[in-house]
N, C-alpha and C positions, 0 to 999 in steps of 0.2 A: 474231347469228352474223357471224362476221368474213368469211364468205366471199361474201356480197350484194355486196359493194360490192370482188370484186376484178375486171379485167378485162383483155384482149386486145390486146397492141402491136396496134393498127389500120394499123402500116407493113408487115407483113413476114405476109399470107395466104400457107400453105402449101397446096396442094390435097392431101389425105389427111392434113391435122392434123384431129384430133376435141376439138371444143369441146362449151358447155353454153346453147343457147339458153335463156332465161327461160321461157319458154311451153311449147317442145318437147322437150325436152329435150335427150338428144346428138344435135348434126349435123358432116359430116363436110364437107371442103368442097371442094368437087367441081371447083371454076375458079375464074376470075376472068376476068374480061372490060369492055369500055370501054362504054359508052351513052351515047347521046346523048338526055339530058332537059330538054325546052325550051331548045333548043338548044347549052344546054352537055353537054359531055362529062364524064362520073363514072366513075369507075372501081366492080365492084360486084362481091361475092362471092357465086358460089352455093354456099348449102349443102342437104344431103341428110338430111332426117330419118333417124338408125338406127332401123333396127325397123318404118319406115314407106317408103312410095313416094314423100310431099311433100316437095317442092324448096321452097327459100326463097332467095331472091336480097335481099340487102343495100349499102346503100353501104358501099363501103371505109372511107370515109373516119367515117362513120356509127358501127362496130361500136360504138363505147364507149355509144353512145346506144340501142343497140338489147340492149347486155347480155350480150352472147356474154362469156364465162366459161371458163377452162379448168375442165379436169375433173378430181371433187372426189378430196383427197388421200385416203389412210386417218384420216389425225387429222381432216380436215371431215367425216368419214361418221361415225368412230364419236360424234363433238358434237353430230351429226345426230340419231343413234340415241337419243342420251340424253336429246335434247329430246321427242322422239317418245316417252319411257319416261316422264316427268316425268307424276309422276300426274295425271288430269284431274276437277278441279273443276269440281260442278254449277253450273250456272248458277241466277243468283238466281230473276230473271226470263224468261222466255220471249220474245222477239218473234215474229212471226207468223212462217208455216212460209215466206210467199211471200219475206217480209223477210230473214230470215235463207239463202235460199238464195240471192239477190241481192247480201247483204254477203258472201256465201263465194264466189260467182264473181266478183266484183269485187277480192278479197283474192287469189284466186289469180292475174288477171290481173296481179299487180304483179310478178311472176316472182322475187320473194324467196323464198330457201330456206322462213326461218322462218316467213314466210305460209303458204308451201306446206303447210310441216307441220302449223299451227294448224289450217286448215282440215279437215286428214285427223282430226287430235285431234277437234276441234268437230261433224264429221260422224258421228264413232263417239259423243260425248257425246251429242247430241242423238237420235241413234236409237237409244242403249243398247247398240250394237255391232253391228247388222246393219242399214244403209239400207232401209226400206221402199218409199221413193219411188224411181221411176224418175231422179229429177234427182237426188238424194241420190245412188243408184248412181253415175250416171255423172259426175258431180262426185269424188266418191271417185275414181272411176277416171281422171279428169284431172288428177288430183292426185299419184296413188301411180305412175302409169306415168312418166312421163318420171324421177322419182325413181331409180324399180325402175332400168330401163333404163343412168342413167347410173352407180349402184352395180354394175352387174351389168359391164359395162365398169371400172369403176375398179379392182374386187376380180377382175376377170376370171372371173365366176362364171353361171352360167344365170341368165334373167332371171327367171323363176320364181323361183329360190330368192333373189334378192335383194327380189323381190316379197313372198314367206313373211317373208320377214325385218322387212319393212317392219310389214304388217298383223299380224304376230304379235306385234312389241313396241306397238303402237299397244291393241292387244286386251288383253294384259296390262297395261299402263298403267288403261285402265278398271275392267278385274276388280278390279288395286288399290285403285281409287276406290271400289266397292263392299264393301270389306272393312271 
């Protein structure tokens, strides 16, 4: 997906411009202000998780390295959606349950869209479409929320229903695969 690798003039933070952390998804961004770290001074933007109450302060000068992203067009959501429809093939082999949930929080820490989506694919493959495990859940759910959230902002729609959107083509994608 072409939209991993686009990113943020790091000259010109507006405070109430809404970007797309890697990790969190939309945050909005609340100031900017000067620090002083080991004795030099940096300039450093706070932003404001949507949806959530966590603050996150970054360097200015930093953003491109840390991944802030504007927020995805309609043509990145619906390439989004299509990737997440692409039917999903079983896996050959199995790795262990501990293995594979260690490569999928690892994959999603890389804050790439396509990761992000694999993993959501990969978690519904391996569990057949409803996570068993506790980690499995909440993986899912670290996964499909920041997602949900900044769809639900880009199309201006409830997060719920951009959340339904998400897990209901991910669902059908599988059923596919069982046909």
């Amino acid at each position: 997906m072409s939209v991993a690798t686009a990113s943020v003039d790091a000259a010109a933070p507006t405070p109430g411009e809404v970007l797309t952390h890697p990790v969190h998804g939309p945050v909005r961004i609340v100031s900017t202000c000067t620090r002083t770290v080991r004795g030099t001074e940096r300039a450093y933007v706070d932003l404001e998780v949507i949806g959530d109450e966590m603050r996150i302060s970054v360097p200015a000068d930093g953003k491109d390295v840390v991944g802030l992203r504007p927020l995805l067009e309609e043509t990145e959501i619906v390439e989004l959606i299509d990737q997440l429809a692409a039917p999903i093939e079983a896996l050959e082999k199995k790795a262990s349950w501990a293995h594979r949930i260690k490569s999928l929080q690892m994959q999603l820490q890389t804050g790439r869209l396509s990761d992000r989506v694999e993993v959501i694919r990969a978690i519904l493959r391996d569990s057949g479409g409803t996570p068993s495990s506790l980690a499995e859940r909440n993986l899912l759910k670290q996964a499909i929320d920041p997602l949900a959230s900044e769809i639900a902002i880009a199309r201006a729609v409830p997060r719920d229903e951009a959340q339904e959107l998400l897990q209901s083509t991910a669902a059908a994608a599988l059923e596919g695969q069982a046909a």
